[in-house]
C-alpha positions, 0 to 999 in steps of 0.5 A: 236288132243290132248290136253296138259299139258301147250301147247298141243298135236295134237289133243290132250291131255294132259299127266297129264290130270285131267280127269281120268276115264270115264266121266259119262252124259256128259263132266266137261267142261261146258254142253253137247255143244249139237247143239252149237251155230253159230258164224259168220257162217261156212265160205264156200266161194268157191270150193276148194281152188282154186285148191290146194287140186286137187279137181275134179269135185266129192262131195265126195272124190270119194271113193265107199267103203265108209261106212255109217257115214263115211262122218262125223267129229267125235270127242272125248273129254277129259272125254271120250265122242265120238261125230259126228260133221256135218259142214252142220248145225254146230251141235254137237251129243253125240254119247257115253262114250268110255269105252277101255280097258286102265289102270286107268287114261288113257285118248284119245289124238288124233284120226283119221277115216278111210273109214269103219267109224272105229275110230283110238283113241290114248290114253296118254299112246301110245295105239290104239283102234278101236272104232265103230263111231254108238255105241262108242264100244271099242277094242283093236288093238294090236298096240305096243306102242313107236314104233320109240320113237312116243308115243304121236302124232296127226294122219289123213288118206290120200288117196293113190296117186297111187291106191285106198287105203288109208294111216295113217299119224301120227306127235309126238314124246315122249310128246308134246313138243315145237321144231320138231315132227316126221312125220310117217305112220302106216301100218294098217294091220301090225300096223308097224311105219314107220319114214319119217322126221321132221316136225316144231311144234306139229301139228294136223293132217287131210287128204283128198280124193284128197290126200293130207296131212294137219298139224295145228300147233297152238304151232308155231309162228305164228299158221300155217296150212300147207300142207305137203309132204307126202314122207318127211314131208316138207312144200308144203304150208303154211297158218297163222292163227295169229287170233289162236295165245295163249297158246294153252291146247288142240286141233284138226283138220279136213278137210271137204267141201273145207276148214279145222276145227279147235278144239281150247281151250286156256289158260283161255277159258273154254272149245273148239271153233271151228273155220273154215279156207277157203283157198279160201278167207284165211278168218278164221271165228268161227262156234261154239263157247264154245261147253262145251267140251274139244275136243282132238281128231278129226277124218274124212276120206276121203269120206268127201266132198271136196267142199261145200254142195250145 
């Protein structure tokens, strides 16, 4: 996710961020959002969007390499602070300041998780890092920044149609922007970008373990949460979630459970609610709201359920 200058990025966040540095004991943005509060509860309502997603008759996304913890949410915010969201009982956990190595005033954008529990964190500057999601430890990734014009962009895994591997999706372009993004992938092992097309918006970005490849667009008219074709970025199908429409400064998304969760801040809100999208029922419903975080980034991987919790 990230967050933005006036509109947002996916994920994201803004290039000319206030939150330079790392931030100390807790976020700027109203509190630690330890726990959070329920609002309307967490939406479930069904087991798997009567069909779409291709969910099989699996809890997980059926993978056996997953690695401990990778069955969760993980977010980071604009002061820095990696958290783990769990959806089974709406609460939110610190798990420790990110310390990269970036230039002064660099902050995270956007990120995404893969099967080894490993963060990909993406920072305003165009840099990757690798961040340990049980420790909040930081290296770098010697990943080149600007690769095809993307330096800022909104990022998910998705698993492979075709064996059991699993690809890095990425959406941007130069800054966030209103107008097209670029659909791209990064081979994780060459850390090569690779175009695939243009796609409306600048979207943040989720995958699942059925592998499919999901977009939330809150800078549309109105605010679409779409999935993509993988091999040329248009849309497969559209949901609109107008209840998200405003100015949108920063945001994230991810997928967990049979339905998507949306990290929003708006103009004039004081810091991120999340809200939960059930393609069963199309019902949008806040689960947490004023966590007391500025949330651009939120990352899962494909190990996350693709139902419900029983």
């Amino acid at each position: 996710m990230f967050p933005l200058l006036f509109v947002a990025t996916a994920g994201c966040g803004d290039a000319g961020s206030s939150s330079a540095g790392v931030g100390q004991g807790g976020s700027s943005q109203g509190g630690n959002g330890q726990g959070g509060s329920a609002q309307g509860g967490s939406g479930f309502g069904g087991d798997g969007f009567g069909g779409s997603l291709g969910v099989d008759s699996g809890t997980d996304g059926g993978n056996s390499r997953c690695a401990s913890g990778a069955e969760w949410i993980y977010l980071v915010d604009s002061n820095n602070i990696l958290l783990q969201f769990r959806p089974d009982s709406l609460t939110l956990t610190p798990i420790g300041n990110l310390n990269c190595p970036s230039s002064a005033g660099d902050t995270p954008f956007s990120m995404a998780v893969d099967r080894d529990a490993t963060a990909w964190v993406l920072y305003q500057s165009g840099n990757i890092f690798h961040v340990d999601t049980s420790n909040a430890a930081c290296t770098a990734t010697g990943f080149q920044a600007g690769q095809s014009g993307l330096t800022n962009f909104g990022m998910g895994f998705v698993s492979n149609d075709a064996d059991q591997g699993e690809t890095l999706f990425v959406a941007g372009g130069t800054s966030v922007t209103v107008g097209n993004a670029t659909l791209a992938s990064i081979d994780t092992l060459s850390l090569q970008l690779t175009t695939i097309g243009q796609i409306n918006g600048w979207p943040e970005l989720t995958g699942t373990g059925s592998g499919q490849l999901w977009a939330f667009s809150p800078n549309t008219s109105p605010p679409t949460i779409q999935r993509l074709d993988k091999t040329s970025g248009g849309v497969a199908e559209n949901f609109n979630v107008s209840q998200l429409t405003g100015s949108p400064s920063a945001w994230a998304f991810a997928f967990w459970g049979g339905g998507f969760y949306v990290f929003l801040q708006r103009a004039l809100e004081t810091s991120t609610n999340i809200w939960f999208f059930d393609p069963n029922t199309q019902n949008l419903t806040q689960a947490v709201g004023n966590t007391g975080y500025r949330i651009v980034g939120a990352g899962v991987s494909t190990c996350a359920p693709l139902t419900p919790p029983a």
